[in-house]
N, C-alpha and C positions, 0 to 999 in steps of 0.2 A: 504494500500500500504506500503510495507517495504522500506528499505535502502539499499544499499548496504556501504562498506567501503566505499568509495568514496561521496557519500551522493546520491548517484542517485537514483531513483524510482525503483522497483522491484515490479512486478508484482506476486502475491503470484499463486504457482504452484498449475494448475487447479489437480484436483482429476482424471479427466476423463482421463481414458486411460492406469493410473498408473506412472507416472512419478516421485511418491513418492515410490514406490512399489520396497523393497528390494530384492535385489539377493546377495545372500551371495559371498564368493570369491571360497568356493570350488563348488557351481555351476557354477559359472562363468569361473574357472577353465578348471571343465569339457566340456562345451559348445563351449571354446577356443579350446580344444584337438578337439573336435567331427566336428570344419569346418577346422583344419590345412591342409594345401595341400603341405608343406613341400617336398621339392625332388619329385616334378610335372613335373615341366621345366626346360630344359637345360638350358633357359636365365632367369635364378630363378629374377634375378632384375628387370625382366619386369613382374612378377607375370601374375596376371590375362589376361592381355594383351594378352598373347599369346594365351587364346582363340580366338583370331578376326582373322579369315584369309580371303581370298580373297574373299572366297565363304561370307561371312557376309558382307563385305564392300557393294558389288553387291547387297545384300537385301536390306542391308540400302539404297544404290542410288534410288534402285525401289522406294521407299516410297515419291522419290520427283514427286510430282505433280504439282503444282501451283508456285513452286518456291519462296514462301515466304518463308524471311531468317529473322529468329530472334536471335539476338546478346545476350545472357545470364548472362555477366559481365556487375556488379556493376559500377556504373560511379565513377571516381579516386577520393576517399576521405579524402581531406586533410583538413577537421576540424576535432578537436578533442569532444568527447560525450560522455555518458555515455557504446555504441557500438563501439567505435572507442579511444581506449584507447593509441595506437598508431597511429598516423595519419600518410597517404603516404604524400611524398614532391615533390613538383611541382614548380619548381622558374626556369626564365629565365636567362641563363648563356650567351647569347649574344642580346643584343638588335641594334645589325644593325647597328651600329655606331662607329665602327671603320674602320679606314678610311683605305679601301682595292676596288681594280677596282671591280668595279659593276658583279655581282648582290649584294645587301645588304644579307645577312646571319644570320637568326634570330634560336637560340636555343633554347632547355629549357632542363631542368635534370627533370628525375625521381626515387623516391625510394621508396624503400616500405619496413617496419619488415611486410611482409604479412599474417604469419600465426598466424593469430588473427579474428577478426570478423567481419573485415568490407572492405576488399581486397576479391576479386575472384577471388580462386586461386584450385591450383593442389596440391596435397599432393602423394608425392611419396613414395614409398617403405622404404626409409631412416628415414623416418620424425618420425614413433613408434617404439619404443623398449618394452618387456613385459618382465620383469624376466630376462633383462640385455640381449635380444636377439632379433636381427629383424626379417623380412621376413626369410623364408629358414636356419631357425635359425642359423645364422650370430653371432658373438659376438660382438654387438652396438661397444662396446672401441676400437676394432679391426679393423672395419670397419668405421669410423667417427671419423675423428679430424678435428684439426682446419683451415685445407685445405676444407674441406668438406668431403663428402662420396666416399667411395671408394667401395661400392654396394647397388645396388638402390637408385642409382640417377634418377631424373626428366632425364637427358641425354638419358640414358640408354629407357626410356619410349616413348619418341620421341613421333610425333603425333597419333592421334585416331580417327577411321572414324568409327562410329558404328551406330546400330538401339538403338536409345535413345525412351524411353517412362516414360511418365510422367504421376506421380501418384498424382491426384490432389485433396489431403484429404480433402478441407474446401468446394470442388465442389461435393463431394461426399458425405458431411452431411450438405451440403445446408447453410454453415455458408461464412462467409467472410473471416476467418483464424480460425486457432487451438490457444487456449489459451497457452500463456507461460505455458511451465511443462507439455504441453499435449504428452503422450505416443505414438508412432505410432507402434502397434504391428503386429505380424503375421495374427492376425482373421482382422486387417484395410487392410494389404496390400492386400488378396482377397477377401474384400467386394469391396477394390477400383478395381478393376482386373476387377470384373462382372459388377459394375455399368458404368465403364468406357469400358466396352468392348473390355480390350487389355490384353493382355499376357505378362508377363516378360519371356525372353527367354534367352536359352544363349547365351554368345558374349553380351552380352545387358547393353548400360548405364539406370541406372534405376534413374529418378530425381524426388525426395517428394517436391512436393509445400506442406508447410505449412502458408503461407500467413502472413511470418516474413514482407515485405516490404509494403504490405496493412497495416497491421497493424500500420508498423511505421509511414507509410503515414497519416493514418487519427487519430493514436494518440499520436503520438510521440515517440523517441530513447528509450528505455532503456537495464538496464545492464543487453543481452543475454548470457555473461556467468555465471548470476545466474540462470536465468528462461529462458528458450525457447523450444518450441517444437523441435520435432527431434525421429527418429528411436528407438527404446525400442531394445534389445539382443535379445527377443523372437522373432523378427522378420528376425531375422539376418540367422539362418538357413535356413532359407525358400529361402533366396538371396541364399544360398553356393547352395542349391540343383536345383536352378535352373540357374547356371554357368555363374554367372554375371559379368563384365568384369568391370564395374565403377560403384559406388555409389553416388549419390548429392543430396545435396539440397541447398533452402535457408537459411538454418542455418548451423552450423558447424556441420549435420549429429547427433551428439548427442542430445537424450534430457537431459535437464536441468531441476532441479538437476539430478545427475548419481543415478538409480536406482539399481548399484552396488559399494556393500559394501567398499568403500575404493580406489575405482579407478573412475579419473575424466571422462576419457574417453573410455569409454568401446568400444562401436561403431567400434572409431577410431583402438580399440587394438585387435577387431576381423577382422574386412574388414583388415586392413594392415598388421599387424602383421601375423594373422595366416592365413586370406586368399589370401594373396598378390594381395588387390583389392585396388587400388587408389583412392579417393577423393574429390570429388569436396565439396570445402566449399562457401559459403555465394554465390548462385547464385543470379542474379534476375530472379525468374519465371513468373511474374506476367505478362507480353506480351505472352510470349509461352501457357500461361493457358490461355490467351483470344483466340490466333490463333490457339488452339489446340479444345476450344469448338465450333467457327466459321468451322473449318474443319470435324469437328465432326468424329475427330478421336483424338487421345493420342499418336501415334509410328511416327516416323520419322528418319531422318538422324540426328546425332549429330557429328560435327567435333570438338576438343577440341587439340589444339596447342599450349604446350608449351614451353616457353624458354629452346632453350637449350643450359643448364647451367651444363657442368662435374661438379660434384660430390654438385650440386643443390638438398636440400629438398624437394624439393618442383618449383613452379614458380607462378606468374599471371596469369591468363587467360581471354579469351573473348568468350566460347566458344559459336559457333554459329547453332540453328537447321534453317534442310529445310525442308519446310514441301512440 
């Protein structure tokens, strides 16, 4: 077991899958040019989104049956760990005791730096820049100061009703989670497809259980921005070509360490950047992959609402399926 700077445990990066596995930066380059969708949409800050129209909303509602709703947001983490390097804050600002006519009035504050590792959250259009450029190639300096953004904002994104399907890798190699550093490539995403018997489509939130929150549960925190499963780039096209509207997991979508040369987060710099596809980071899947193998199906309704926050990064979420 290594270290990290901080002295935490680090889980040395499994081989399976590749998540040591170089890609140079002029392939990766090219792979960025080969999904950009650049000058797509009118409402370029809402990228991807603008696949979902009414006709998808209506397929997603189809898929409710049973009406079991499962809640996908991490419960508010304000201790700090070796995954929570930032912790959210949670203190109460009135405790009922001053002296005003009845009813008593009890408050509390919330905050969050949430785009880290242990908040579930939305990542918007705004949030990556590649080569000094956002979505819709914007010029990050131009569009982002210290007000916030001034295109692709969270704002701008508003809420999401789509057919969400869940790709559930450690159910489909019969393991309990994917080891830190484990690869999730293009040849996993349709072995998980057949074994699980669902399609990714387009208009589609597509969410990788890799079993980060099992794992942490039965062995404990460590530091996932060294080591953690997550999404490989060879997989990434196969999402552009089949017109996917949101990306998630339980990790921050990347694996760890980056299997390209010199950039931390690749993932993050295809999905947003060039394909103007939003984020979900750090779910919990571990309910939804119970009620999804109980249902014995994987597609469902996924609703995901965030803050809206003018010229927000990003926001928190809770996003919730129906199955």
């Amino acid at each position: 077991m290594n270290s990290d700077p901080g002295g935490y445990p680090v889980p040395p990066p499994s081989g399976t899958g590749g998540g040591t596995t170089t890609v140079s930066r002029g392939e990766f380059d090219a792979l960025f040019d080969s999904v950009r969708t650049w000058g797509r949409w009118a409402a370029a800050d809402r990228g991807a989104w603008n696949r979902v129209t009414a006709a998808h909303v209506g397929r997603a509602a189809a898929l409710v049956r049973t009406g079991t709703v499962v809640p996908l947001g991490r419960a508010w983490d304000t201790l700090a760990g070796p995954d929570n390097a930032k912790p959210a804050l949670h203190y109460m600002s009135d405790l009922g005791d001053v002296e005003e006519p009845e009813p008593a009035a009890y408050k509390d504050f919330l905050g969050a730096d949430y785009h880290a590792k242990a908040v579930s959250h939305l990542d918007a259009l705004s949030h990556i820049a590649y080569r000094g450029q956002l979505y819709d190639g914007r010029v990050a300096r131009q569009a982002i100061g210290a007000g916030g953004a001034r295109f692709g904002s969270v704002a701008a994104l508003g809420p999401l009703v789509a057919r969400g399907v869940l790709l559930d890798l450690p159910a489909v190699l019969g393991a309990d989670w994917l080891e830190p550093g484990r690869a999730v490539r293009r040849r996993d995403v349709l072995a998980a497809e057949e074994a699980l018997d669902v399609a990714v489509g387009e208009g589609d939130a597509v969410l990788l259980r890799t079993g980060r929150f099992r794992r942490r549960r039965d062995t404990g925190p460590w530091d996932t921005g060294a080591a953690s499963a997550g999404w490989h780039v060879d997989a990434v096209p196969l999402l552009a070509e089949r017109g996917v509207a949101l990306i998630g997991s339980d990790g921050d979508n990347d694996v760890r360490p980056s299997p390209v040369e010199g950039l931390h987060s690749p993932v993050h710099t295809l999905a947003i950047t060039a394909m103007g596809v939003p984020l979900l980071d750090n779910l919990d899947l571990e309910a939804l992959a119970t009620a999804c193998a109980g249902a014995g199906r994987h597609a469902f309704m996924l609703v995901v609402a965030p803050l809206n926050v003018p010229g927000g990064t990003g926001s928190p979420v809770n996003p919730v399926a129906v199955l």
